[in-house]
C-alpha positions in Angstrom: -2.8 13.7 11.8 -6.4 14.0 12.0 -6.5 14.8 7.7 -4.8 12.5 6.5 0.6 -14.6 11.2 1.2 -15.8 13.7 -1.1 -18.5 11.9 -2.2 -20.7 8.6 -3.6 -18.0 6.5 -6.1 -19.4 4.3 -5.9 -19.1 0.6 -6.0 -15.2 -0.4 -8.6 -14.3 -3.0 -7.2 -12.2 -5.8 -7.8 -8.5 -5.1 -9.2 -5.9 -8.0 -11.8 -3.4 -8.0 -15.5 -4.3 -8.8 -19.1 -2.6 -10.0 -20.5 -2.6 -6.2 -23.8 -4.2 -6.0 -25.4 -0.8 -4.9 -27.0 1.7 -7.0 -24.2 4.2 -7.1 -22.6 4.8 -10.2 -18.9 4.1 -11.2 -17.4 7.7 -11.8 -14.2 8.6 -12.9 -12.3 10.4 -10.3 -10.7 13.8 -11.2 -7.5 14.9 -9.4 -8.1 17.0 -6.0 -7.2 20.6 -6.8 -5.5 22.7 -3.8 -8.8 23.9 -2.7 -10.4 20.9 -2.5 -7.2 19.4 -0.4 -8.0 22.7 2.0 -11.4 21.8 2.4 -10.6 18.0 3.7 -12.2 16.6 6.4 -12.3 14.1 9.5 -15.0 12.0 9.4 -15.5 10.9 12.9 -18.2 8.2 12.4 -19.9 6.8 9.6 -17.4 7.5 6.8 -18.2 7.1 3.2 -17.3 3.7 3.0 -18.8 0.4 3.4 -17.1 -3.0 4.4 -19.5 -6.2 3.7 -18.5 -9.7 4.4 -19.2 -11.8 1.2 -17.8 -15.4 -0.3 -16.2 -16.3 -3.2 -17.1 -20.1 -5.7 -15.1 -21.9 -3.4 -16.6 -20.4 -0.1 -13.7 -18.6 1.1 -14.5 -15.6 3.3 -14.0 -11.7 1.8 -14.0 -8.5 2.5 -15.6 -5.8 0.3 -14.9 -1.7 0.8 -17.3 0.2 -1.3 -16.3 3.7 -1.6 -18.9 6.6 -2.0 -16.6 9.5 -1.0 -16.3 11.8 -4.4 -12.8 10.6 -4.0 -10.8 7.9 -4.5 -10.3 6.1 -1.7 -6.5 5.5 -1.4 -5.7 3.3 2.1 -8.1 1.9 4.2 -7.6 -0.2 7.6 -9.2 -3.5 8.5 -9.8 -4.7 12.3 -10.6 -8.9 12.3 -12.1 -10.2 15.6 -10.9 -14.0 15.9 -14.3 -16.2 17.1 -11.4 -18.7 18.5 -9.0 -18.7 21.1 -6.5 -20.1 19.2 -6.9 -17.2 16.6 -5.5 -13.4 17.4 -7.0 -10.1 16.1 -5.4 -8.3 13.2 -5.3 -4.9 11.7 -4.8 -5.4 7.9 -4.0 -2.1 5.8 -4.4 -1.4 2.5 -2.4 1.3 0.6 -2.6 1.9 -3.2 0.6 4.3 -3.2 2.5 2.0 -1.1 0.7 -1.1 -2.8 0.2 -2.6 0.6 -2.1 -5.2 1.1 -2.9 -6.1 -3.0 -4.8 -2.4 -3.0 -2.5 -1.8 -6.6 -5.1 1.5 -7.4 -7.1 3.7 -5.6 -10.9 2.8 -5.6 -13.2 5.5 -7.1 -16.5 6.2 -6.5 -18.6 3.7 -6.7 -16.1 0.8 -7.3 -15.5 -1.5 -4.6 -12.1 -3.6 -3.4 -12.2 -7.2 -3.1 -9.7 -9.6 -0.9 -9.8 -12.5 1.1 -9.8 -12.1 4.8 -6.3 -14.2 6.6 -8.0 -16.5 8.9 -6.3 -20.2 10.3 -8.2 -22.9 8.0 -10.8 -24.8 9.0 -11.6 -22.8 11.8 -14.1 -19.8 12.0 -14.0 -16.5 10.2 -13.7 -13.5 12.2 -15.6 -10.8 12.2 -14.4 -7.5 10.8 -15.0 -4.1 10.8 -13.6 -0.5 9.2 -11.7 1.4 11.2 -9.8 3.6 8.9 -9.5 5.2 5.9 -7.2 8.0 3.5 -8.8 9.3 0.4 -7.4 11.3 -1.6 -8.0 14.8 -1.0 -6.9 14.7 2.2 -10.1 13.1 3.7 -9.8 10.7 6.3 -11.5 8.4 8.9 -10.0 7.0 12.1 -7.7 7.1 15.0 -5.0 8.9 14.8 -2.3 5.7 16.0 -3.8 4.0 12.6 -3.5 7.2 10.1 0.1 7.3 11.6 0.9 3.9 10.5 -0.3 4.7 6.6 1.3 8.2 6.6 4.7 6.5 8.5 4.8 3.4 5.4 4.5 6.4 3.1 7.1 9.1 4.2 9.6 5.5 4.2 8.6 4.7 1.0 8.8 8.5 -0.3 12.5 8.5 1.2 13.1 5.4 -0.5 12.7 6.7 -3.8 14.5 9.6 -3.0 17.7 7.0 -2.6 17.0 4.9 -5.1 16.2 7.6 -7.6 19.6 9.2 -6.6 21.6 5.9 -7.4 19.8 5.3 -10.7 20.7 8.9 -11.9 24.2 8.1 -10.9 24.3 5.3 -13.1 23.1 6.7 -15.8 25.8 9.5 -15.5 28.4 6.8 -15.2 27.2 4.4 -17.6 27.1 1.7 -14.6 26.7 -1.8 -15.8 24.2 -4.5 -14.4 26.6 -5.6 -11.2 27.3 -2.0 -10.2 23.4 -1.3 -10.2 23.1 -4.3 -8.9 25.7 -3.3 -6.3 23.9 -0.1 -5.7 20.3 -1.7 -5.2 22.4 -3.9 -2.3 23.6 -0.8 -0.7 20.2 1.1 -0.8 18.6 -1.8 1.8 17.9 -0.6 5.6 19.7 -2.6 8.5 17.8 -5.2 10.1 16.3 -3.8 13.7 18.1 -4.8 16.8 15.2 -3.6 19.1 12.3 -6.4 20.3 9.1 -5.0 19.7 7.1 -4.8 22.9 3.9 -5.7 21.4 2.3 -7.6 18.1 0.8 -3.9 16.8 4.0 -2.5 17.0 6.4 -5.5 15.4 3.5 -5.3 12.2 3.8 -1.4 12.2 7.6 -1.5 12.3 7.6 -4.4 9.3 5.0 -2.4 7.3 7.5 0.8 7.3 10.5 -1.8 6.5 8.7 -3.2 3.8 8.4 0.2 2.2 12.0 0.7 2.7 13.3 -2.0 0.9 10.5 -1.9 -2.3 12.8 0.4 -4.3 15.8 -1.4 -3.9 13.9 -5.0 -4.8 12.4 -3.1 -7.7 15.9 -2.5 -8.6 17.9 -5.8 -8.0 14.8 -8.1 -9.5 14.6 -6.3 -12.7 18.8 -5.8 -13.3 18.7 -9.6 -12.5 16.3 -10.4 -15.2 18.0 -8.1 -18.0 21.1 -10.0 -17.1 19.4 -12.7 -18.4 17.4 -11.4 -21.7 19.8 -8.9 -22.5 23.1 -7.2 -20.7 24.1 -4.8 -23.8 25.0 -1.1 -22.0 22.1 0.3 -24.1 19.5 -2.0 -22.3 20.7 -1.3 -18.9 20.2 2.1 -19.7 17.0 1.9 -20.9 15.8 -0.7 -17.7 17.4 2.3 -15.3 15.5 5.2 -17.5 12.3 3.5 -17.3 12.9 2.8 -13.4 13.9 6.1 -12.4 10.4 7.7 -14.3 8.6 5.2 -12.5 10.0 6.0 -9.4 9.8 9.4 -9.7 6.2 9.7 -10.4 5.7 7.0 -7.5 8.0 9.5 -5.2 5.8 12.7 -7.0 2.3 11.1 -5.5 3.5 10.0 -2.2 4.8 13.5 -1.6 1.9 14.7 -2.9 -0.6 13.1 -0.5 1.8 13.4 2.7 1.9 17.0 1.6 -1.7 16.9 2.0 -2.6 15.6 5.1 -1.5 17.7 8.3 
């Protein structure tokens, strides 16, 4: 594994990637070729990242990750230290393949990622700190309990697609119409758990692999619903589960991609 609220959550910043205020340059990130991906490492300490606390016009706190690795940093992990009792600790993660956290793209070198840090309002902000990170050849930084968490959103994400790219091919065979993709995208959701987590770390791991679960299957319904309402003709459902099924395949083509990656 080694290479790869329960309060008032203040406003959230917008997230998106920024020039960092350092002298590194912005480069465009080229595609890790299998020898690279062999050459991955662990960084133990000081990983080529940076997290700085900053504020934004109106004063709310954020976090900024500036990445200096060569490449793109895909997922990264957040620890918060509450300064108040009546606050808890958190470990936020951020994934650009599983678009957790607001991360919706990797961050190259030289760009930074911007978001506001959860914290109960009007209290005081907690301190944070980087504790883990993917990148994407392979390259990671961390425990291994938090890399597990990133690579265990991804495999149920991955399997997701499989599903949901199944059901969408099916339809297309078929010529389904909206309800029976609609129908489908029902069917593709994951039970709710039965089992009490023991601890507050292990209920947000368990919802961040449920969240993946379900993604596809939202994807599905929420767009279905909305062509019911612009336009129902067979030919546009076809097209609306043509342009899902790319989508999800080259989604399903990355995650597989980086999981195949880290060992």
């Amino acid at each position: 594994m080694r290479t790869l609220r329960n309060s008032l959550l203040s406003a959230v910043a917008g997230t998106f990637l920024l020039f960092c205020p350092t002298p590194i340059l912005g480069q465009v990130s080229h595609e890790p070729t299998d020898l690279e991906r062999r050459h991955a490492r662990h960084f133990p300490e000081k990983p080529p990242a940076l997290l700085e606390l900053a504020e934004d016009a109106d004063h709310r706190p954020l976090i900024i990750i500036t990445n200096s690795h060569q490449f793109a940093l895909t997922a990264y992990v957040v620890q918060t230290e509450p300064k108040s009792a009546d606050d808890s600790p958190q470990t936020l993660i951020y994934d650009a393949l599983t678009r957790m956290g607001g991360l919706l793209v990797p961050i190259p070198k030289g760009l930074s990622h911007k978001i506001g840090i959860p914290h109960i309002v009007g209290g005081l902000v907690p301190d944070a700190k980087l504790v883990a990170a993917v990148w994407e050849d392979g390259s990671t930084f961390g425990p291994d309990d938090l890399l597990a968490r990133i690579s265990d959103s991804r495999k149920a994400l991955a399997d997701s697609y499989d599903r949901a790219i199944a059901a969408l091919q099916t339809g297309l065979d078929k010529n389904w119409t909206v309800e029976e993709y609609l129908t489908a995208a029902q069917q593709l959701q994951p039970p709710m758990p039965t089992r009490m987590m023991a601890t507050i770390e292990e209920a947000r791991a368990a919802s961040e692999k449920r969240i993946a679960q379900v993604m596809p299957g939202h994807t599905i319904m929420a767009n279905m619903q909305h062509a019911v309402q612009r336009d129902r003709s067979p030919a546009r459902v076809a097209q609306l589960a043509q342009i899902l099924l790319k989508n999800f395949e080259q989604s399903r083509n990355s995650l597989r991609k980086a999981l195949g990656g880290t060992t």
